[in-house]
Backbone as CSV, one residue per row, in Angstrom:
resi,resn,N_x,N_y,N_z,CA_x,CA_y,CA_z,C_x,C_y,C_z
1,UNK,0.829,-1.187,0.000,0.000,0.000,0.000,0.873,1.250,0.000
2,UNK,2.099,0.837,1.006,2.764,2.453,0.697,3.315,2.726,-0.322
3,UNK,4.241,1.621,-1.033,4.350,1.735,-2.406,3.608,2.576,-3.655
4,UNK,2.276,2.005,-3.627,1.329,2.392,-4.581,1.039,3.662,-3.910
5,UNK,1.018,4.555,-3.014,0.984,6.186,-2.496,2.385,6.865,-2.816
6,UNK,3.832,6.203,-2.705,4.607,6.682,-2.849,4.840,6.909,-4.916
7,UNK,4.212,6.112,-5.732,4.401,6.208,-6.962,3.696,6.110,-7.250
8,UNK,2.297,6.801,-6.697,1.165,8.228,-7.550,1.138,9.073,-6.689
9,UNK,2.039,10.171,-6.005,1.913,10.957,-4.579,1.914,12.262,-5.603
10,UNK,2.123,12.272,-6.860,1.825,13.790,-7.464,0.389,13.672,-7.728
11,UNK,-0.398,12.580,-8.004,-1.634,12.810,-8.703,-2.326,12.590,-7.381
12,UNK,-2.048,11.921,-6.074,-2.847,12.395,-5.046,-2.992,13.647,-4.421
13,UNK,-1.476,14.276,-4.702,-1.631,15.872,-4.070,-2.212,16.655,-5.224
14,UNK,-2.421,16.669,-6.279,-3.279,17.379,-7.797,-4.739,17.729,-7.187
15,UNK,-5.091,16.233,-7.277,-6.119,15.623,-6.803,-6.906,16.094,-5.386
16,UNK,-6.201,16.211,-4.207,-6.550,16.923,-3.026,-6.561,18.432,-3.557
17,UNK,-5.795,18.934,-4.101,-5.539,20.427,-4.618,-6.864,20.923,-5.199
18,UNK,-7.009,19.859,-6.239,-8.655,20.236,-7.054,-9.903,20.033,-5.820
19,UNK,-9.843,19.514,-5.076,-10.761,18.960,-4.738,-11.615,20.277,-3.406
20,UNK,-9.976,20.742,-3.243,-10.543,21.934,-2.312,-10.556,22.948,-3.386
21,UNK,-10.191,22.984,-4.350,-10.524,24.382,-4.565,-12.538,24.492,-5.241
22,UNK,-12.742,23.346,-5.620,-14.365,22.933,-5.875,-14.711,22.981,-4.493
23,UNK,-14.189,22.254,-3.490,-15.057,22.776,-2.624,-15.236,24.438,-1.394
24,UNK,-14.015,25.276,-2.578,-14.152,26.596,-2.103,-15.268,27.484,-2.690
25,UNK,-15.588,26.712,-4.047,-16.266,27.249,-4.630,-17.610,27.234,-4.642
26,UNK,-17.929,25.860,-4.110,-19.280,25.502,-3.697,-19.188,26.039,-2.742
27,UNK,-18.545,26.403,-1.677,-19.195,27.316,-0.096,-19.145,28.770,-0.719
28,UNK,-19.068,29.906,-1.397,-18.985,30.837,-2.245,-20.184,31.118,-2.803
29,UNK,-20.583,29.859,-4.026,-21.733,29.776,-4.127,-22.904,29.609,-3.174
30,UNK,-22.946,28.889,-2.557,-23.443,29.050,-1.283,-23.767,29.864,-0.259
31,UNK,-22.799,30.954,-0.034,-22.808,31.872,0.530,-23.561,33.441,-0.106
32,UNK,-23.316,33.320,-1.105,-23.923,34.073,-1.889,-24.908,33.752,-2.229
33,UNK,-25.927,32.678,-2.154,-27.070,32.773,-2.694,-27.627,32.850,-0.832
34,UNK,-27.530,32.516,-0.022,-27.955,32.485,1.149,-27.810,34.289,1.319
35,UNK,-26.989,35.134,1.033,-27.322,36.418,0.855,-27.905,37.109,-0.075
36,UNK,-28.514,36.621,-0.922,-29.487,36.907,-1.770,-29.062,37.656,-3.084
37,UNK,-27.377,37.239,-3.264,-26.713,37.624,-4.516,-26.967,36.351,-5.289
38,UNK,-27.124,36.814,-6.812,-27.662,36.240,-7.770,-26.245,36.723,-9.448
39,UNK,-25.793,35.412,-10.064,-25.319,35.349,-11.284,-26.329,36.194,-12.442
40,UNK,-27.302,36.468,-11.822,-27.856,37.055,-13.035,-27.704,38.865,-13.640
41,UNK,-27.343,38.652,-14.882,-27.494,40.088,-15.253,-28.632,41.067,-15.289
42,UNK,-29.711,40.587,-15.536,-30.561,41.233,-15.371,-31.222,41.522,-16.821
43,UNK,-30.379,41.433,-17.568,-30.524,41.590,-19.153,-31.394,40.276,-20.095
44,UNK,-32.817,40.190,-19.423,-33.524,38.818,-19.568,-33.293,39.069,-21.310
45,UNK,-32.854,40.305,-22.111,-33.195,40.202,-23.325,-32.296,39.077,-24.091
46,UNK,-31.241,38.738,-23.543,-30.220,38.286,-24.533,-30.491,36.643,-23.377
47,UNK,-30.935,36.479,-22.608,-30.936,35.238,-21.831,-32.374,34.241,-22.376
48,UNK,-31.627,32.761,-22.531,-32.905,32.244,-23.165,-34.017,31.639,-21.942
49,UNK,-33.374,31.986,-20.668,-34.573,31.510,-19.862,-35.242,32.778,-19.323
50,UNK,-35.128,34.427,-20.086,-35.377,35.133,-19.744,-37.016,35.413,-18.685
51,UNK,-37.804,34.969,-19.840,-39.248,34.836,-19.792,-39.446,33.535,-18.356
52,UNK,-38.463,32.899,-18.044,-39.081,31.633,-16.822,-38.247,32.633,-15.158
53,UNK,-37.112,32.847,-15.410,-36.899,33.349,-13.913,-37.218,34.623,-13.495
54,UNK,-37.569,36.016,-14.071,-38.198,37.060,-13.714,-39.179,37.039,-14.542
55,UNK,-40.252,36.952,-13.604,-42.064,37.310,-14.043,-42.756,38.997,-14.207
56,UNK,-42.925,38.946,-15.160,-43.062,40.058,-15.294,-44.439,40.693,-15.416
């Protein structure tokens, strides 16, 4: 077992590396929608779900 950690120990530390930075991003996202910031521009004209998320 230590073998097989010692000769893939770059693609486990890659691997941990990616893994937090997705999960920095999901608490971000998260945080921001729990404060009531929103990805949206506002510009329903050029968006094709314009007409479904602001009712107008």
């Amino acid at each position: 077992m230590l073998s097989w950690i010692a000769a893939n120990i770059g693609t486990i530390i890659i691997c941990v590396i990616l893994c937090g930075i997705v999960a920095g991003i999901i608490a971000v996202l998260i945080t921001d929608k729990k404060k009531g910031k929103s990805s949206c521009g506002g510009n329903c004209g050029h968006c094709p779900t314009g007409g479904i998320c602001h009712k107008q």
